[in-house]
NUMIVEX-734183 format. One record per residue (C-alpha): residue number from 1; residue in one letter; x, y, z. Coordinates in Angstrom, 1 decimal. Example, Ala and Ser with C-alpha at 12.3 -4.5 7.8 and 13.67 -1.06 7.14 Angstrom:
+------+------+--------+--------+--------+
: resi : resn :   east :  north :     up :
+------+------+--------+--------+--------+
:    1 :    a :   12.3 :   -4.5 :    7.8 :
:    2 :    s :   13.7 :   -1.1 :    7.1 :
+------+------+--------+--------+--------+
//
This chain:
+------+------+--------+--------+--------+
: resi : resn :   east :  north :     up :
+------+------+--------+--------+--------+
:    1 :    x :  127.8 :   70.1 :  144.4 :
:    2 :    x :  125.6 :   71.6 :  147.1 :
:    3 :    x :  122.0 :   71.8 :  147.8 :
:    4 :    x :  119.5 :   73.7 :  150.1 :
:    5 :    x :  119.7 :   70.3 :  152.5 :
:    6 :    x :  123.3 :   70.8 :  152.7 :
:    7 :    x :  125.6 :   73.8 :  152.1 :
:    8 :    x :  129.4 :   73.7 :  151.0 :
:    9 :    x :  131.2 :   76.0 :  151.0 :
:   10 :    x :  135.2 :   76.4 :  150.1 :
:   11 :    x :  138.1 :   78.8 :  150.8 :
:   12 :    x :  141.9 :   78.3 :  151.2 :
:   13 :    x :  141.5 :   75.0 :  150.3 :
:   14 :    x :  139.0 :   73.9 :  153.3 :
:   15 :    x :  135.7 :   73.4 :  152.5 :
:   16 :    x :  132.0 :   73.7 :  155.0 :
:   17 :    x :  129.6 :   71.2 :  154.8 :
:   18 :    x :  126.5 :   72.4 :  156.3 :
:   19 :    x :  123.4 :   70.6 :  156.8 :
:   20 :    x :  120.8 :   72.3 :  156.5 :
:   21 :    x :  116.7 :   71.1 :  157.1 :
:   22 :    x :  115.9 :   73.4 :  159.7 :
:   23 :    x :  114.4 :   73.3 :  162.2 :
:   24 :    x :  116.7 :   69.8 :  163.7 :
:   25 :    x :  118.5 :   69.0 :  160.6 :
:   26 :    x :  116.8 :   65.8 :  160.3 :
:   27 :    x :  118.4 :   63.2 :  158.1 :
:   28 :    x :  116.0 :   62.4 :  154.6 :
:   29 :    x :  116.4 :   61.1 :  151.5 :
:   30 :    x :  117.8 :   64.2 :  150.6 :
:   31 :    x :  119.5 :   64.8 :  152.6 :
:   32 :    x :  121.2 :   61.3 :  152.5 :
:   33 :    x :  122.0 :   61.3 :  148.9 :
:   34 :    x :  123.4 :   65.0 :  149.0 :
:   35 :    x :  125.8 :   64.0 :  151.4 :
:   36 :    x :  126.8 :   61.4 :  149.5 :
:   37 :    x :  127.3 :   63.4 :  146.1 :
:   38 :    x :  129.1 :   66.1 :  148.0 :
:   39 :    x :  132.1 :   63.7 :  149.7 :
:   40 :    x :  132.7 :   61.3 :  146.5 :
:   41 :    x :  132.9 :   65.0 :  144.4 :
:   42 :    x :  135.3 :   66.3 :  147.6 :
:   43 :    x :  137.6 :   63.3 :  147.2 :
:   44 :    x :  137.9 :   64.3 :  143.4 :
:   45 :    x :  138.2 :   68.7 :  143.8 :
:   46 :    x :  142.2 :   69.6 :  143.8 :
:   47 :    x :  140.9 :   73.0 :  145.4 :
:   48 :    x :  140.1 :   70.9 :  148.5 :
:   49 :    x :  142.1 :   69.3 :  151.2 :
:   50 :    x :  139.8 :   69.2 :  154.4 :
:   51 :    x :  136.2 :   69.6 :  155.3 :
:   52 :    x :  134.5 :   70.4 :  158.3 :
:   53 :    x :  131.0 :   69.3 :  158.7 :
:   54 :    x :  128.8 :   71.0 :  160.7 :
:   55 :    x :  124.8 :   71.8 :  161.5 :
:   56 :    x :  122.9 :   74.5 :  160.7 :
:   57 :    x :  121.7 :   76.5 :  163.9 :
:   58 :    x :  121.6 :   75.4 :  167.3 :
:   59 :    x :  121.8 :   71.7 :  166.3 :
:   60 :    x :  124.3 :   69.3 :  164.7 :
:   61 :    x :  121.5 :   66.7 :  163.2 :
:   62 :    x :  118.5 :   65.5 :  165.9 :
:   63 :    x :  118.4 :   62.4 :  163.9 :
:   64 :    x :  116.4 :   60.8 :  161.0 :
:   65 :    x :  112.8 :   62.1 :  159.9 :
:   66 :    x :  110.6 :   59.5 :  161.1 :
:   67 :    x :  107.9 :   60.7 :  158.8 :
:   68 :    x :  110.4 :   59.2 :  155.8 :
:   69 :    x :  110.5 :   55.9 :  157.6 :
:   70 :    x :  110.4 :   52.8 :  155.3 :
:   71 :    x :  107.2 :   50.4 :  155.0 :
:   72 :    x :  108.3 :   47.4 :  155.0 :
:   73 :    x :  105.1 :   46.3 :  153.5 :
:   74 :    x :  106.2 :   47.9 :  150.2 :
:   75 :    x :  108.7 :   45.8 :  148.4 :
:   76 :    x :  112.5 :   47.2 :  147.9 :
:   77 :    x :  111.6 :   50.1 :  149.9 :
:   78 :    x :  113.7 :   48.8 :  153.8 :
:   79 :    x :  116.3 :   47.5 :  151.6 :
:   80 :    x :  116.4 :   51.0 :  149.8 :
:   81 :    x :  116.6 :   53.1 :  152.7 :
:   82 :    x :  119.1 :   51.0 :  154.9 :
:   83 :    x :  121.6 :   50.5 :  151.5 :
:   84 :    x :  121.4 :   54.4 :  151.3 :
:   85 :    x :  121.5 :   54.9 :  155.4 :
:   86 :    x :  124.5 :   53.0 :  155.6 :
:   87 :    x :  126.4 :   54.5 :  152.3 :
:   88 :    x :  125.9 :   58.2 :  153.7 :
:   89 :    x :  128.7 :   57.2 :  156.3 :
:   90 :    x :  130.5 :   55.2 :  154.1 :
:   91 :    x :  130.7 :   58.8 :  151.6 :
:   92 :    x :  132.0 :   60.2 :  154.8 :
:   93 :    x :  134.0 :   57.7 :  156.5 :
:   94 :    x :  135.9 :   57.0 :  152.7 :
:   95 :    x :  136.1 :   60.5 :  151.3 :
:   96 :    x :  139.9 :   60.5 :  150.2 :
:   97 :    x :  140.1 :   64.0 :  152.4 :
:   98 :    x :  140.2 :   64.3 :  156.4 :
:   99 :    x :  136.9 :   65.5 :  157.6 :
:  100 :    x :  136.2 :   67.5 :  161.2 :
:  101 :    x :  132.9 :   67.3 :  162.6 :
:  102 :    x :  132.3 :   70.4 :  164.4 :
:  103 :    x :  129.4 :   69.6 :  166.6 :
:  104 :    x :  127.4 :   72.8 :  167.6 :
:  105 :    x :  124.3 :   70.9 :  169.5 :
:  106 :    x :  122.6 :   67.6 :  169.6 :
:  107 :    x :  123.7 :   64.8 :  167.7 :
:  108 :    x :  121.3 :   61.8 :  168.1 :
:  109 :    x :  120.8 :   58.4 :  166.3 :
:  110 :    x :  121.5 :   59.3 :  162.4 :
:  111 :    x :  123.7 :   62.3 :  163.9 :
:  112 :    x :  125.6 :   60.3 :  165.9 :
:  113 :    x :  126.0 :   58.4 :  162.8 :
:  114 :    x :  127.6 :   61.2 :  160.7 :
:  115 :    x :  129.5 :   62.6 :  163.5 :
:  116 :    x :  130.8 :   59.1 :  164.6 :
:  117 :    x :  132.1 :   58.9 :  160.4 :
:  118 :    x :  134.3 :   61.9 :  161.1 :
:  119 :    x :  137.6 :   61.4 :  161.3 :
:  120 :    x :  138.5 :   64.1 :  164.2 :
:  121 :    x :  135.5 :   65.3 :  166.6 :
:  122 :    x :  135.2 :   68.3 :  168.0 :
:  123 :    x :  132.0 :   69.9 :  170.4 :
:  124 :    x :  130.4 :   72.3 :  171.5 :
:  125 :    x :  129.4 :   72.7 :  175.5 :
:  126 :    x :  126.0 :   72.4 :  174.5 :
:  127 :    x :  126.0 :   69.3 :  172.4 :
:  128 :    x :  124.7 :   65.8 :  173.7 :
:  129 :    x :  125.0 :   62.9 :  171.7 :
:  130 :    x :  122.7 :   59.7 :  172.0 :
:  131 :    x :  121.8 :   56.6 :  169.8 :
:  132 :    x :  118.1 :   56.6 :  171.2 :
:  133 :    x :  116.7 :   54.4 :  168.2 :
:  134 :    x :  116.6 :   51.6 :  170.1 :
:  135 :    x :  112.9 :   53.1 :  171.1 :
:  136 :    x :  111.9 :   52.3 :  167.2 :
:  137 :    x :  114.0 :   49.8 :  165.6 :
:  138 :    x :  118.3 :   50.0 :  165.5 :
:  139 :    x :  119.4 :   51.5 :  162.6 :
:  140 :    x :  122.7 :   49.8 :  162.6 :
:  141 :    x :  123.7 :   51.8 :  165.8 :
:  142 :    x :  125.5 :   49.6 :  168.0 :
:  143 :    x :  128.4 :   49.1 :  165.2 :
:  144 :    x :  129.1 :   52.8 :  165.7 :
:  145 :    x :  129.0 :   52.9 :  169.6 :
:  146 :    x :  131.1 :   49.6 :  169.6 :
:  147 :    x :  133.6 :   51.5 :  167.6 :
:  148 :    x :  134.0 :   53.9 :  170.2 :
:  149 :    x :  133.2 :   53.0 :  173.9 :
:  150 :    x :  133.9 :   50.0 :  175.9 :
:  151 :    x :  131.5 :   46.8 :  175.9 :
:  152 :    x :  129.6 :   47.6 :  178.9 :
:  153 :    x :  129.5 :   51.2 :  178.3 :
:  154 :    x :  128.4 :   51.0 :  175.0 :
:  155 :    x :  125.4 :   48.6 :  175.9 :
:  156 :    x :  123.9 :   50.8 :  178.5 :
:  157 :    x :  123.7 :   53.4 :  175.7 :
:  158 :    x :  121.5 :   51.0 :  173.9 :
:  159 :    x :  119.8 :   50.1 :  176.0 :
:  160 :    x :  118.2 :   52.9 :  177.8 :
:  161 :    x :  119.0 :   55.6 :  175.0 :
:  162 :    x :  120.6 :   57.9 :  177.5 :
:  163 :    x :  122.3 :   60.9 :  176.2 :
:  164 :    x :  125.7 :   62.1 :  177.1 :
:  165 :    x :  127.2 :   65.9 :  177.0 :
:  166 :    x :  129.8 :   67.1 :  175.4 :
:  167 :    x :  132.4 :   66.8 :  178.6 :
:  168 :    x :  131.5 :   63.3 :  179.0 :
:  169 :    x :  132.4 :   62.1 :  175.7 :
:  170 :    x :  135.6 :   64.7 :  175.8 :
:  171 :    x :  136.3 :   62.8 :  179.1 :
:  172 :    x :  136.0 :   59.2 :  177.4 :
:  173 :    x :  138.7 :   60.4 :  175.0 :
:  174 :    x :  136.0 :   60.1 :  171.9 :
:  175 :    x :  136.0 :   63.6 :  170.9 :
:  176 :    x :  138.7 :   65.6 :  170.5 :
:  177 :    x :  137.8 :   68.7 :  172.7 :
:  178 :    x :  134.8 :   70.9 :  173.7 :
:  179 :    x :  134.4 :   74.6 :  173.2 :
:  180 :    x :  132.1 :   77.3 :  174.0 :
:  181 :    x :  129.9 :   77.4 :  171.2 :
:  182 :    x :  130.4 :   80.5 :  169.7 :
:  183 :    x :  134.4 :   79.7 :  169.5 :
:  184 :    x :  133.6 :   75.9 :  168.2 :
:  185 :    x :  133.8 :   76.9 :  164.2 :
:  186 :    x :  137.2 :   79.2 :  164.7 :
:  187 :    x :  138.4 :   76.0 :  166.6 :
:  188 :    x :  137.4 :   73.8 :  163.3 :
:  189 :    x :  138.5 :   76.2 :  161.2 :
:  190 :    x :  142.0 :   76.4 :  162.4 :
:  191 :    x :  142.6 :   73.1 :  162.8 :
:  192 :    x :  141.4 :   72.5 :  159.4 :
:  193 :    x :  144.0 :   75.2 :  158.1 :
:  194 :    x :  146.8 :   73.6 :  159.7 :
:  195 :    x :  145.9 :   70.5 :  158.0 :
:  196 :    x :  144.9 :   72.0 :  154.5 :
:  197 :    x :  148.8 :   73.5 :  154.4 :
:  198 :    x :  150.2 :   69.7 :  155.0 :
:  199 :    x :  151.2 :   67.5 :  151.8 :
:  200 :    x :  147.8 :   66.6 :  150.4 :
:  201 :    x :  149.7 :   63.5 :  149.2 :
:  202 :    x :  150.7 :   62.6 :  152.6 :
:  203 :    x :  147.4 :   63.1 :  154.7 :
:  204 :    x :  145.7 :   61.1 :  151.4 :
:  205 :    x :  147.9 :   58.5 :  152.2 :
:  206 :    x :  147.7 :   58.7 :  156.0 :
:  207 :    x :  143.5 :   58.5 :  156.2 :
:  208 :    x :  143.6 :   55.5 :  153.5 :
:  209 :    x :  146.1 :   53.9 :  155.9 :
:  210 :    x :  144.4 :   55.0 :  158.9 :
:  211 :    x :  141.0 :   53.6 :  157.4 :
:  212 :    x :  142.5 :   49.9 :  156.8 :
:  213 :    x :  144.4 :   49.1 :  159.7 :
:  214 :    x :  141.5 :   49.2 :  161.7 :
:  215 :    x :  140.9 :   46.0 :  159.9 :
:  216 :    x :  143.5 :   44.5 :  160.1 :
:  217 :    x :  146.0 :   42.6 :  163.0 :
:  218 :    x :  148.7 :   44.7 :  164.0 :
:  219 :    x :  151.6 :   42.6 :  162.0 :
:  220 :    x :  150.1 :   42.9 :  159.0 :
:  221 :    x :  149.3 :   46.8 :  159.6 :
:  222 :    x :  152.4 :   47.7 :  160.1 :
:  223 :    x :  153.3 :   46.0 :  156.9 :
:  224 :    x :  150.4 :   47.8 :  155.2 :
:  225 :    x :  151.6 :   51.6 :  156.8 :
:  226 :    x :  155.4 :   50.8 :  155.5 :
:  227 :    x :  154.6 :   50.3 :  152.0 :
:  228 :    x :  152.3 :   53.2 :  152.3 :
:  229 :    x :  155.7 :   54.9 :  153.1 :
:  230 :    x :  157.4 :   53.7 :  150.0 :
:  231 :    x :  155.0 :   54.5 :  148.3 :
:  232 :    x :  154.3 :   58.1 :  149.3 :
:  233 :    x :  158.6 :   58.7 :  149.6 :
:  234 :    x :  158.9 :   58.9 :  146.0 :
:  235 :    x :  156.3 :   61.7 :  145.3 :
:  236 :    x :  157.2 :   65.6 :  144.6 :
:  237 :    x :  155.6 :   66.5 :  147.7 :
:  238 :    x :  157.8 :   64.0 :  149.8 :
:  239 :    x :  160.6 :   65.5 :  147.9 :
:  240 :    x :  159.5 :   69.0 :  148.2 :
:  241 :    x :  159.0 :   68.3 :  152.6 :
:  242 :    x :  162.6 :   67.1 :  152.8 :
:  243 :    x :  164.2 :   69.7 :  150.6 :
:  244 :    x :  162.4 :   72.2 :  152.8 :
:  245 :    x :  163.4 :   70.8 :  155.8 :
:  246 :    x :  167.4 :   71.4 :  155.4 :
:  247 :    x :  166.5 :   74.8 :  154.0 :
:  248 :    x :  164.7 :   75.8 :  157.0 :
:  249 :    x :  161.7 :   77.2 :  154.4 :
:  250 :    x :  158.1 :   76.6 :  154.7 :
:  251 :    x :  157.0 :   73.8 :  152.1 :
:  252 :    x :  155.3 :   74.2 :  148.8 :
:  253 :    x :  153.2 :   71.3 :  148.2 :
:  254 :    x :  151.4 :   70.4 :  144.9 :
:  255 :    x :  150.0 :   67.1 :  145.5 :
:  256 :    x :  151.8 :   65.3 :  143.3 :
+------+------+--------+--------+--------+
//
């Protein structure tokens, strides 16, 4: 599934999700439910194992387009574009498969938002991120930053919509690392590889995992991870990793 909103592409098992609405990659309708198709068909595709999401041109997404914003005069139509607002990270955040933002320029409000979905973050020196919606209404935003800066941090973003570089975040320890932008893709790319040749099985298991014990206290995620263990010790794969292992090979794995 792809679209002209957003482009995906796939090689070596790694796919490229590109959005694509030039000339800020501003987040519609389309936009909304393309992403959506493209990560519940991802978590389904064998010849996938990773995505890295990314933005067309010199920016990542600049947010929603506020020409597409709900009247709430019109019946259904807020409820409408929250339920689908909210489910575009939820495509992201639940997509079976580990997904890399790879954040070539500004990511504000709804970009933030698909960014913050991503399971590993990486930058470019020229990206700033910012959850300036608070100018207009919230959007759900402070769920997000919550998620990933402290309490007093994370309300000073609200409230005064400032926007942070790249080396600030990187120094907060909420993305992963910053590159010079014209390296920031062969950076994605090569740490999707390296995941793409792990058990499918395993990292499968390992995001599901990873997804629920953020819910959960740490007793009963610890629980939750071991049976995960059981679980995934009985596959081929599993098999295949320790077999490998004593025979000093690279592994084979066929996600099964």
């Amino acid at each position: 599934m792809s679209s002209d909103v957003v482009k995906l592409e796939v090689s070596d098992y790694v796919a490229v999700a590109t959005l694509n609405r030039p000339p800020v990659n501003a987040v519609n309708a389309e936009m909304r439910n393309r992403i959506i198709e493209i990560f519940d068909e991802v978590t389904d595709r064998d010849d996938i194992r990773v995505v890295v999401l990314t933005g067309q041109g010199r920016i990542f997404c600049a947010g929603a387009d506020l020409k597409q914003r709900p009247d709430p005069s019109k019946a259904g139509t807020f409820w409408h574009h929250n339920r689908i607002t909210r489910e575009t990270g939820n495509a992201i955040k639940e997509c079976a498969k580990p997904v890399i933002a790879a954040v070539n320029g500004a990511a504000l409000g709804a970009g933030f938002g698909l960014m913050a979905a991503c399971d590993i973050m990486l930058a470019s020196d020229t990206a700033v991120f910012g959850m300036p919606e608070i100018d207009v209404g919230l959007a759900g935003g402070a769920a997000m930053i919550n998620e990933l800066f402290g309490k007093s941090y994370a309300r000073r973003l609200m409230f005064t919509g400032d926007r942070l570089p790249a080396s600030e975040l990187y120094r907060l320890g909420v993305i992963d690392s910053v590159w010079p932008v014209e390296e920031l893709m062969t950076a994605a790319m090569a740490m999707a590889t390296r995941i793409a040749q792990k058990s499918p099985l395993g990292i499968k298991y390992a995001k599901n995992s990873c997804n629920m014990v953020e819910l959960m206290p740490a007793k009963d995620a610890y629980r939750f991870e071991q049976n995960f263990t059981y679980e995934l010790a009985k596959t081929e794969d599993a098999k295949e990793a320790r077999a490998a292992q004593l025979e000093k090979r690279k592994p084979v794995f066929k996600g099964r």
